[in-house]
Short mmCIF file of the C-alpha atoms (twelve columns), coordinates in Angstrom:
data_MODEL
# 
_entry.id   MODEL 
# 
loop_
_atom_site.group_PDB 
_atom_site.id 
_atom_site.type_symbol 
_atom_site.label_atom_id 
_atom_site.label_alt_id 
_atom_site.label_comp_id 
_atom_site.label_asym_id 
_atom_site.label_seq_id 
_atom_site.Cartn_x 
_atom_site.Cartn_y 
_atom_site.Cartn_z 
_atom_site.pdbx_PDB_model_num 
ATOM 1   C CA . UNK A 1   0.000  0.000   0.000  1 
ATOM 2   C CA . UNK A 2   3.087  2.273   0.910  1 
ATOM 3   C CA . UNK A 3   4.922  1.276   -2.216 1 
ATOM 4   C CA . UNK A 4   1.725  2.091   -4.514 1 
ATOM 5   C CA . UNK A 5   0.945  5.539   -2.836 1 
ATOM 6   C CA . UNK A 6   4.477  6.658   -3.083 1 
ATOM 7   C CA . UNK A 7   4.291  6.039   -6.530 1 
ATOM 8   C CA . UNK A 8   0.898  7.586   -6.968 1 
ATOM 9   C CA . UNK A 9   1.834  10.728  -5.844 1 
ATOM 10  C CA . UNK A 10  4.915  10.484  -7.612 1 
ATOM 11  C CA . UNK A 11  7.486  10.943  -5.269 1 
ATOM 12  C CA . UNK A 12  11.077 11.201  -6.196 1 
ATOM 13  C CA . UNK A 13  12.674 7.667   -6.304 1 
ATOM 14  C CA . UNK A 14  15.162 7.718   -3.689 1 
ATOM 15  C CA . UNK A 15  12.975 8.708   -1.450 1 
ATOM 16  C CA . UNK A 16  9.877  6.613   -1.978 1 
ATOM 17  C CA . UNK A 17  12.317 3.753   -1.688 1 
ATOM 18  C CA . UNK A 18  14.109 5.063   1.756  1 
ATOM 19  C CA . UNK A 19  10.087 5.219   2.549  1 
ATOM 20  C CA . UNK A 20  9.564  2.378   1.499  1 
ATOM 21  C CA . UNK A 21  12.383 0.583   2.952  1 
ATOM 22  C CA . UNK A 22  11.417 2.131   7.122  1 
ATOM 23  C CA . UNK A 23  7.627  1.160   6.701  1 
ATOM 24  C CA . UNK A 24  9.296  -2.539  6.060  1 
ATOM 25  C CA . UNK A 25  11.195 -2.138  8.922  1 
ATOM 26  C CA . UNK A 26  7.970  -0.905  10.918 1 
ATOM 27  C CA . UNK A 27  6.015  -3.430  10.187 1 
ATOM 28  C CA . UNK A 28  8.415  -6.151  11.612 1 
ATOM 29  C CA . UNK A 29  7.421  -3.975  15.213 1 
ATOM 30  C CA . UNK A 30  5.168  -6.405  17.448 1 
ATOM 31  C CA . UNK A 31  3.757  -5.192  20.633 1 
ATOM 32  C CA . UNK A 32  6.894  -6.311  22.436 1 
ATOM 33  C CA . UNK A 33  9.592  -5.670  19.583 1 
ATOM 34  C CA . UNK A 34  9.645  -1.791  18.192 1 
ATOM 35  C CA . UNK A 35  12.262 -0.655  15.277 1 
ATOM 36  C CA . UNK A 36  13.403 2.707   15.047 1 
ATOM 37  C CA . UNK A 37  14.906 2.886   11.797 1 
ATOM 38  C CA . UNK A 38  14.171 6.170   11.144 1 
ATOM 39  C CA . UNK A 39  16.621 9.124   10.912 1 
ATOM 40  C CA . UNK A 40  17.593 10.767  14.546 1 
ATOM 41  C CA . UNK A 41  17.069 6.953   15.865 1 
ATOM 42  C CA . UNK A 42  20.670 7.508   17.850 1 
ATOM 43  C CA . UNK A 43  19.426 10.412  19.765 1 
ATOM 44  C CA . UNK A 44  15.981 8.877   20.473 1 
ATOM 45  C CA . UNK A 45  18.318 6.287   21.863 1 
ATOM 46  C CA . UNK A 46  20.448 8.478   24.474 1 
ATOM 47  C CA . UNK A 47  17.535 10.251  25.706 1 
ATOM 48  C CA . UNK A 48  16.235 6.825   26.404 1 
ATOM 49  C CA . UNK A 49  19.775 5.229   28.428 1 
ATOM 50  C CA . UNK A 50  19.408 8.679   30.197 1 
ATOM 51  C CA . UNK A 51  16.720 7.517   31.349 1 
ATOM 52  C CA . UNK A 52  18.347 4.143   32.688 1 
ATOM 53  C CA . UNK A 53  19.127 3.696   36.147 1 
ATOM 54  C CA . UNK A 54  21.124 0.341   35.251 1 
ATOM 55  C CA . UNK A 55  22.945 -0.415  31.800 1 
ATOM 56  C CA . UNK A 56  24.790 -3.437  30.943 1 
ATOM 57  C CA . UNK A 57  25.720 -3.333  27.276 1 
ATOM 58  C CA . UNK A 58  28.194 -5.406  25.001 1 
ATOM 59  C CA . UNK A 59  29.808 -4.128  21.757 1 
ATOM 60  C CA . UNK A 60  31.895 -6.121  19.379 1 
ATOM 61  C CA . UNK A 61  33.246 -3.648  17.471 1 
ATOM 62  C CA . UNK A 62  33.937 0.023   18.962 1 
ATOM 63  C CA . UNK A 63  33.580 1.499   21.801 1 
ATOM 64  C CA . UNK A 64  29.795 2.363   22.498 1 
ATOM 65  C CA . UNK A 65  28.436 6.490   22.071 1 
ATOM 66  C CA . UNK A 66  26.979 6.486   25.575 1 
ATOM 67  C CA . UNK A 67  31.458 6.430   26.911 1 
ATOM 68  C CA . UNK A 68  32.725 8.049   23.562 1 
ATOM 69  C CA . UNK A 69  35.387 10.957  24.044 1 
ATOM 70  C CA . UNK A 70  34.157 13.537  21.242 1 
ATOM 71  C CA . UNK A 71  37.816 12.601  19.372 1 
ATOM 72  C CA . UNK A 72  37.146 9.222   19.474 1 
ATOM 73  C CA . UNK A 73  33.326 9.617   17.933 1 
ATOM 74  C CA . UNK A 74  34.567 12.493  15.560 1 
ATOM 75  C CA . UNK A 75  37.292 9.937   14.241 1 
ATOM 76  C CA . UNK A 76  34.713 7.592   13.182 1 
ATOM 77  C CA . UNK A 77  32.622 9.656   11.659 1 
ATOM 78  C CA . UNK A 78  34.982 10.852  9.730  1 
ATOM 79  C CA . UNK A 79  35.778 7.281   8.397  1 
ATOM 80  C CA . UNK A 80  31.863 6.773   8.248  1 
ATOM 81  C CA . UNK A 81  32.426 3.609   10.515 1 
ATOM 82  C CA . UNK A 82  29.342 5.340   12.925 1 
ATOM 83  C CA . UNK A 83  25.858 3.459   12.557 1 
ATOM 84  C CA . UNK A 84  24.277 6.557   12.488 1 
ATOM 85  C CA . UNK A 85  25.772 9.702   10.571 1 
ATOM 86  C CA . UNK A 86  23.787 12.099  12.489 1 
ATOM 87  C CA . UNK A 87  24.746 13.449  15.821 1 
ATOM 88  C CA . UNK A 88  26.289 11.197  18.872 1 
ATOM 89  C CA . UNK A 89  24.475 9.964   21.382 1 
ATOM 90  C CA . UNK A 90  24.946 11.634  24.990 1 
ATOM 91  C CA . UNK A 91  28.284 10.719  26.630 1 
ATOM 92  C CA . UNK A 92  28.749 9.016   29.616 1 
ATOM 93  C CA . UNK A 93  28.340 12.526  31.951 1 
ATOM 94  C CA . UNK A 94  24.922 12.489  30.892 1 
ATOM 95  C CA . UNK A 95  23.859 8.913   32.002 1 
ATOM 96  C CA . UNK A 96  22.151 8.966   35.586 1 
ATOM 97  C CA . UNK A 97  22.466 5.522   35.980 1 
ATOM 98  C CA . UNK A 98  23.356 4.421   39.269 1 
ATOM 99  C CA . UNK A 99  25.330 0.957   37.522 1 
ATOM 100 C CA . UNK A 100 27.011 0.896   34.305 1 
ATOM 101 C CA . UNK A 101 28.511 -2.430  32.686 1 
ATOM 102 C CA . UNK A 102 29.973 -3.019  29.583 1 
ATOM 103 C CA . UNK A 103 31.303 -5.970  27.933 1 
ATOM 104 C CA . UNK A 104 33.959 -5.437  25.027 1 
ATOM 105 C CA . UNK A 105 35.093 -7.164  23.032 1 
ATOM 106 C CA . UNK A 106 39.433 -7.712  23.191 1 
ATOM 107 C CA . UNK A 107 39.302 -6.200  19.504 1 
ATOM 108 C CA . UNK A 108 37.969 -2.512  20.753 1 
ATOM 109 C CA . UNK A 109 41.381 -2.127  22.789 1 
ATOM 110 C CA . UNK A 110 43.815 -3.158  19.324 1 
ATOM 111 C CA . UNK A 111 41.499 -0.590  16.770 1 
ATOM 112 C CA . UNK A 112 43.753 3.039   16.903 1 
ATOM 113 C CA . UNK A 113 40.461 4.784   15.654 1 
ATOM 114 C CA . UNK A 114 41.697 7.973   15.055 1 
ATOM 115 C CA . UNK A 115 45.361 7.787   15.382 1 
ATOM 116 C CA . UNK A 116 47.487 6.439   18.127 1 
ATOM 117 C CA . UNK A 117 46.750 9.997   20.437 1 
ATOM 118 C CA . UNK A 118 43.105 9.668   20.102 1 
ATOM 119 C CA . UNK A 119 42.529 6.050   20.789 1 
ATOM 120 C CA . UNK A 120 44.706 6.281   24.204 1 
ATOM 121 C CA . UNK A 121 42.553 9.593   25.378 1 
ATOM 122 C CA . UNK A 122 39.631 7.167   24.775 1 
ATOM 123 C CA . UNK A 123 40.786 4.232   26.555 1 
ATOM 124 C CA . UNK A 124 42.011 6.728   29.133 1 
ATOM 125 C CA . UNK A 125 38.346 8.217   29.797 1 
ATOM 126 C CA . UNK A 126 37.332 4.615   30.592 1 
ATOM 127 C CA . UNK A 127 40.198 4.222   32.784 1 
ATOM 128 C CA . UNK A 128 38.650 7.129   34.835 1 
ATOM 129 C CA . UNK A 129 35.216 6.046   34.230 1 
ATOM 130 C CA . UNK A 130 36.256 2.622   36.094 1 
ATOM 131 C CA . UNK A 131 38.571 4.589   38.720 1 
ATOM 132 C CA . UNK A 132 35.075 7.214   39.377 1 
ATOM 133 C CA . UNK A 133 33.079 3.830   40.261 1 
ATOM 134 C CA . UNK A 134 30.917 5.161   37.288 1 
ATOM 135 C CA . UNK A 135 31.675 1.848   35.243 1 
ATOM 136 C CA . UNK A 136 32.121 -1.343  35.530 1 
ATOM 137 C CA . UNK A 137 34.233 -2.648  32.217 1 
ATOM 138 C CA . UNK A 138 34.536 -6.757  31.401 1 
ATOM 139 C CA . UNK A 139 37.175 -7.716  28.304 1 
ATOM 140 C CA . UNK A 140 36.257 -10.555 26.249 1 
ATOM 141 C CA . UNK A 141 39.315 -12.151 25.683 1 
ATOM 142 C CA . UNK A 142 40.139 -13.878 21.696 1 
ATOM 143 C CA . UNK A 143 38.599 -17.147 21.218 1 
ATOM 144 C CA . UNK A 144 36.484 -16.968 24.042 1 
ATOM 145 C CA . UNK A 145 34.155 -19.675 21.997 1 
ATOM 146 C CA . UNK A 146 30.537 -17.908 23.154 1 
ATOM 147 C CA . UNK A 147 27.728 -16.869 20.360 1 
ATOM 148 C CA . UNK A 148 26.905 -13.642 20.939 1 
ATOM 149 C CA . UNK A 149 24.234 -11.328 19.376 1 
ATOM 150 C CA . UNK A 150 24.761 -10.328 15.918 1 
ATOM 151 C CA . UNK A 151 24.343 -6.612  16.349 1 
ATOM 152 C CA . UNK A 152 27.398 -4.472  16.620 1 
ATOM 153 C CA . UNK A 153 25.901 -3.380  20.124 1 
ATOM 154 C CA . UNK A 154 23.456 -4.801  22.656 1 
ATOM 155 C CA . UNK A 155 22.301 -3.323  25.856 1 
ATOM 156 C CA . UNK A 156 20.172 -3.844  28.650 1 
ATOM 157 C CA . UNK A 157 18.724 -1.456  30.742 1 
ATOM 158 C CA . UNK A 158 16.263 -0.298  32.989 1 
ATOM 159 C CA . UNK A 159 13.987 2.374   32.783 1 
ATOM 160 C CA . UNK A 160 11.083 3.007   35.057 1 
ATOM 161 C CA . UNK A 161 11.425 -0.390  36.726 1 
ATOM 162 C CA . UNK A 162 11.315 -1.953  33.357 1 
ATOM 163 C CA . UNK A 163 13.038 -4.364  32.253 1 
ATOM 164 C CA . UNK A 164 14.271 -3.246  28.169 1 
ATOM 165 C CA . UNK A 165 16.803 -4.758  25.425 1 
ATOM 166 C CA . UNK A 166 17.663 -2.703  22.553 1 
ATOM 167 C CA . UNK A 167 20.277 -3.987  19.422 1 
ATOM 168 C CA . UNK A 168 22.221 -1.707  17.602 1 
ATOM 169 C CA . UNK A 169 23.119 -2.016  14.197 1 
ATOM 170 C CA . UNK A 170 22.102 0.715   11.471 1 
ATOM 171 C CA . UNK A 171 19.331 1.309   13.316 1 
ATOM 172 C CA . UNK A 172 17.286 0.948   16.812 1 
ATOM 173 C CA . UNK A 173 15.540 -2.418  18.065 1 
ATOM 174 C CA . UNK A 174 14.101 -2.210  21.136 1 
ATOM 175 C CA . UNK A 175 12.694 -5.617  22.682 1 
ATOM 176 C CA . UNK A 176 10.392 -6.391  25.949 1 
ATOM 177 C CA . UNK A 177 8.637  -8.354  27.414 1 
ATOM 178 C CA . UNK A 178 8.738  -13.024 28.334 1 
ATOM 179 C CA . UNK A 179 11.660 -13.863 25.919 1 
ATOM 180 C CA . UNK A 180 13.010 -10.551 24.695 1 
ATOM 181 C CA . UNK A 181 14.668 -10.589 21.652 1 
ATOM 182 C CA . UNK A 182 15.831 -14.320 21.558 1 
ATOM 183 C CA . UNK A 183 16.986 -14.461 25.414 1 
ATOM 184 C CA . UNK A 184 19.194 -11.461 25.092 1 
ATOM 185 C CA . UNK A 185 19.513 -11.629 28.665 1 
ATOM 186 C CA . UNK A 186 20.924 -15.403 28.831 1 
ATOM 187 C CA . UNK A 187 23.550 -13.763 25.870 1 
ATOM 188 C CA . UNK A 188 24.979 -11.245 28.004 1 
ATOM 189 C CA . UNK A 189 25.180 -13.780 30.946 1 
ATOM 190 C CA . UNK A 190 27.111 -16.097 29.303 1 
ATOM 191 C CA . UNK A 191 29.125 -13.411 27.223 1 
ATOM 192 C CA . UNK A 192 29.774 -12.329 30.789 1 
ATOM 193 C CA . UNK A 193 30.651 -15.585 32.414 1 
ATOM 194 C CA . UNK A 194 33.680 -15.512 29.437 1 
ATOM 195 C CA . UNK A 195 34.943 -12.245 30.511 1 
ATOM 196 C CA . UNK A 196 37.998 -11.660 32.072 1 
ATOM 197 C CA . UNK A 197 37.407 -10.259 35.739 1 
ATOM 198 C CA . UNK A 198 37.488 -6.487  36.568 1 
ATOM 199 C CA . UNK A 199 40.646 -6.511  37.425 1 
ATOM 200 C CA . UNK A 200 42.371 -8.691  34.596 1 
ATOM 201 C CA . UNK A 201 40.241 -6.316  32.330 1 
ATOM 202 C CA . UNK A 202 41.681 -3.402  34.249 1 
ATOM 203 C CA . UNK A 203 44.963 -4.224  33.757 1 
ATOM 204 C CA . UNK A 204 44.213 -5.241  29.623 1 
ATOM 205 C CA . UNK A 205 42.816 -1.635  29.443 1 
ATOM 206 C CA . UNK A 206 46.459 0.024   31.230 1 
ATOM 207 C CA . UNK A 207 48.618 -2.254  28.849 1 
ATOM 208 C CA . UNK A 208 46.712 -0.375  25.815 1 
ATOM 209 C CA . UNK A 209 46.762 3.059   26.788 1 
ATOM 210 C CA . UNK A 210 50.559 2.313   27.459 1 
ATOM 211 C CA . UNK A 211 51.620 0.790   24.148 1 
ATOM 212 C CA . UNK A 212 49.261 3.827   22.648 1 
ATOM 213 C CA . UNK A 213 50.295 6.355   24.608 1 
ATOM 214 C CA . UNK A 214 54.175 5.312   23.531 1 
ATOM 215 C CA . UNK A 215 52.655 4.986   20.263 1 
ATOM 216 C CA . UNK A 216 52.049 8.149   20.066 1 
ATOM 217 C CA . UNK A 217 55.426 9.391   21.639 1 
ATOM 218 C CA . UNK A 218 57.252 7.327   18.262 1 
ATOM 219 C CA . UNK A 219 54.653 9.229   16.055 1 
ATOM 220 C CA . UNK A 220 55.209 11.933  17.551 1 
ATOM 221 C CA . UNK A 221 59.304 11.872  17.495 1 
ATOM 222 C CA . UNK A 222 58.797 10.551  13.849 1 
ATOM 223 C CA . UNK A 223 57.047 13.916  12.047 1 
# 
């Protein structure tokens, strides 16, 4: 019906099909599963963790917008690695939540997005994040052997006593309710249950901002 009033009123291609393509997405929504494909879907998304009072999240790939140093986020935008292109989600000073987890994978520490300088300031802010008591930071070592979710980031949180999943990965998926998006819960328990402890993941995160840091030194020396 979308597809035949778009071209009824003969809208311009590209956009009847972006149209097109986020009432698809839409309808997949069931009254426990709603997609947010649309554009601005990242900032829907922080206003919603500010809302959190608990976050536990997992990302496989970068580290996630809600702990971003602006370098860090600017860095990837400019390599159009973001999910979104639009502006970054709030930072970690505007989360209220009273306990912050996050799961990463061993990868996130070896990526220099942005240069050697940039990547140890961001590895650095979690450092202080950690030392604050603000978060709570788990590395998944290589090979750890456990399935997790196919989106670039999960995360659950809770907001207003409930109880709410949401995937990442070009756009928004948020997921309530008896058996929330496949058991993303039992995911993020056993992802985890592989984690090195808080203090083995500590001291991962100190040997990467000091092979950055000197890095960045060479780099430095070498220009």
């Amino acid at each position: 019906m979308v597809e035949k009033l778009l071209h009824h009123y003969a809208y311009p291609p590209d956009l009847a099909n972006e149209l097109i393509a986020m009432a698809a997405n839409w309808a997949q929504s069931t009254p426990n599963t709603l997609h947010d494909p649309a554009p601005g879907w990242n900032v829907r998304l922080g206003i919603v963790e500010g809302a959190a009072t608990h976050l536990r999240t997992f990302a496989s790939l970068y580290v996630p917008p809600a702990v971003r140093t602006p370098d860090y986020g600017n860095a990837l935008r400019d390599a159009e690695l973001t999910l979104d292109g639009e502006e970054e989600r709030p930072r970690a000073r505007s989360l209220r939540a009273d306990a912050l987890t996050m799961i990463l994978e061993w990868s996130v520490l070896e990526r220099a997005v942005g240069g050697q300088a940039v990547m140890a300031g961001q590895l650095k802010h979690l450092r202080a994040l950690t030392t604050a008591g603000r978060l709570r930071l788990r590395i998944l070592p290589n090979r750890h052997g456990v399935y997790g979710p196919s989106c670039a980031v999960m995360t659950q949180m809770v907001v207003h006593d409930q109880c709410l999943f949401v995937a990442e990965g070009g756009w928004a998926i948020y997921m309530t309710g008896p058996g929330a998006g496949g058991n993303c819960a039992a995911r993020l328990d056993a992802l985890g249950n592989a984690a090195c402890s808080e203090p083995e993941s500590l001291d991962l995160l100190d040997t990467a901002i000091t092979r950055f840091e000197r890095q960045a030194v060479r780099a430095g020396g070498a220009t």
